[in-house]
C-alpha positions as CSV (number, residue, x, y, z in Angstrom):
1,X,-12.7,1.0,25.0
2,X,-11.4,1.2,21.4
3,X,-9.4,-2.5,19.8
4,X,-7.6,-2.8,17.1
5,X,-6.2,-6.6,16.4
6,X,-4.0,-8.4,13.6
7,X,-3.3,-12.1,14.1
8,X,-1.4,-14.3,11.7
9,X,-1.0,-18.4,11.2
10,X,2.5,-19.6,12.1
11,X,3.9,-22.7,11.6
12,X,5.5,-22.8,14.8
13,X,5.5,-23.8,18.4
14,X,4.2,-22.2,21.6
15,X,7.7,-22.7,22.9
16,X,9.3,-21.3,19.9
17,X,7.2,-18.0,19.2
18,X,7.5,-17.2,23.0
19,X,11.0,-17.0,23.1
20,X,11.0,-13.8,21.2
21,X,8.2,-12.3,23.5
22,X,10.1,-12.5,26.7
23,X,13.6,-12.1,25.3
24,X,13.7,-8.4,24.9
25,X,16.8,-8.7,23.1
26,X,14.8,-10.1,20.7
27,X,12.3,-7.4,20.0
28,X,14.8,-5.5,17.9
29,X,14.3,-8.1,15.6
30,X,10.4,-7.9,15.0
31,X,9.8,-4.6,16.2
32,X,11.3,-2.5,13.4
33,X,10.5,0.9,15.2
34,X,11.9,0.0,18.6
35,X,15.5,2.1,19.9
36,X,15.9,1.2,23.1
37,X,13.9,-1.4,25.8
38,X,14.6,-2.4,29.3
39,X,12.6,-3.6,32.3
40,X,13.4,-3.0,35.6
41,X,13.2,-6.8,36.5
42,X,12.0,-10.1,35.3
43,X,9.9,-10.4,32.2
44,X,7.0,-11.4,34.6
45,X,3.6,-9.9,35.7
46,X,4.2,-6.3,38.0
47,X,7.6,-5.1,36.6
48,X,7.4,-2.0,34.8
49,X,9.8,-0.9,31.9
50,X,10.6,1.7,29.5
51,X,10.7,1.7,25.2
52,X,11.6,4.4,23.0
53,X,10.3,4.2,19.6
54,X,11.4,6.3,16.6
55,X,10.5,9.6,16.8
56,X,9.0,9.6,19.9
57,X,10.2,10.1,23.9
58,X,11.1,7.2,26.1
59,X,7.4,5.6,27.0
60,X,6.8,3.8,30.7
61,X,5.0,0.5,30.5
62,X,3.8,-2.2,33.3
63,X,3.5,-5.8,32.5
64,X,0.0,-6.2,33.9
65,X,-0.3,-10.1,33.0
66,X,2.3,-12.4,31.8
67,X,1.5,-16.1,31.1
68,X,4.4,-18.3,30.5
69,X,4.0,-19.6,26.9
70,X,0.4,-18.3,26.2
71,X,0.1,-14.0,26.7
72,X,1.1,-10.6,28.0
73,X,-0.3,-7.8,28.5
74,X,1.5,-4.5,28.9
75,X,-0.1,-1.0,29.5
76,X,1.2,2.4,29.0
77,X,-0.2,5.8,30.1
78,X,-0.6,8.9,27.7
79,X,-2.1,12.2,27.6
80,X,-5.1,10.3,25.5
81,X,-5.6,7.4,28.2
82,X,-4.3,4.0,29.0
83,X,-2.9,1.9,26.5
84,X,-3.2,-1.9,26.6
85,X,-1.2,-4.4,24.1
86,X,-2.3,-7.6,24.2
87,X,0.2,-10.5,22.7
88,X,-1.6,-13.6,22.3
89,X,0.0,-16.9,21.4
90,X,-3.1,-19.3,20.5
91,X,-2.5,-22.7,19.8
92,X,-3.8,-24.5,16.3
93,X,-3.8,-27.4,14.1
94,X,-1.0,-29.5,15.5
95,X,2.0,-27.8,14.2
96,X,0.6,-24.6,14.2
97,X,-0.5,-21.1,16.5
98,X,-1.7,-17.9,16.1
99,X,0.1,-14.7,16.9
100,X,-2.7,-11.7,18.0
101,X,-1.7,-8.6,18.7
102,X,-4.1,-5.9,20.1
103,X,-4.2,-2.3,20.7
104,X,-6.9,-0.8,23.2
105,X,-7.2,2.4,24.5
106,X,-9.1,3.0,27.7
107,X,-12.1,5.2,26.9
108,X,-15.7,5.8,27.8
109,X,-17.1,7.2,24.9
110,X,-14.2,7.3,22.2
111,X,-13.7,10.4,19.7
112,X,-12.6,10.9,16.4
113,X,-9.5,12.5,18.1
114,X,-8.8,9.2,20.0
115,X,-9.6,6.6,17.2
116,X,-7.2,8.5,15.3
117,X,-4.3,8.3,17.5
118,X,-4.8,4.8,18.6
119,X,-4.8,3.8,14.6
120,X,-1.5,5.8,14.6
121,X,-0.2,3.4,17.1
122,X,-1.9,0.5,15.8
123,X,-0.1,1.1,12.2
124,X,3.0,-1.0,12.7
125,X,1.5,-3.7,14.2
126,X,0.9,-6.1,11.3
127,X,4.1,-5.6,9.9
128,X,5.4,-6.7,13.3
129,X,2.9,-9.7,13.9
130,X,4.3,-10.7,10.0
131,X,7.8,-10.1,10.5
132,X,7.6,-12.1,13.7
133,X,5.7,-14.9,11.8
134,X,8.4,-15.2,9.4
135,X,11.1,-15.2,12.3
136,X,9.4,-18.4,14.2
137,X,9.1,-20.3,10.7
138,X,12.5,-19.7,9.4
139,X,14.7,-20.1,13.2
């Protein structure tokens, strides 16, 4: 398996930061890239989905864990292998969490081929952890 993470200090609640995770109406706002998302039921562990991202076709995903306040973790097949994000919501210094964001692509032995593409679909993911960062601290 191949991870790429970005996390960033937020001055911010659990309560606050989730909010934006399982409101999908929300994503618009910190996911600059993102046309179009729906799931096909609750935002809750088992219920699969669908995104489309700029430039690319409409992309399946299954909420494989959901924990109310804390994480999810969605996964997404492609011709390269399975794709897991990881959203983490890590709790600090009284007043204060973490926002983690990880990209993993299922692989035995990785290649240059696959370490490529998954830093292709790793590269907005700071900006997103930031702009979501700013989001909590301003709201």
């Amino acid at each position: 398996m191949i991870t790429f993470s970005f996390s960033a200090v937020v001055k911010g609640t659990k309560e606050k930061a989730w909010f934006y995770y399982e409101n999908l109406e929300q994503w618009y706002r910190w996911e600059s890239d993102l046309e179009d998302i729906c799931l096909d039921g609750a935002f809750e562990t088992g219920v699969s989905g669908t995104m489309t991202l700029s430039g690319m076709p409409p992309l399946a995903f299954n909420l494989v864990k959901v924990v109310d306040q804390h994480s999810f973790t969605d996964i997404s097949e492609t011709p390269a292998g399975s794709i897991l994000f990881e959203h983490d919501i890590i709790e600090g210094e009284t007043g204060f969490i973490t926002l983690k964001h990880s990209v993993s692509l299922v692989c035995e032995e990785p290649s240059d081929e696959q370490v490529n593409f998954l830093k292709q679909v790793f590269a907005d993911v700071p900006s997103s952890v930031l702009t979501l960062k700013d989001i909590v601290e301003k709201e």
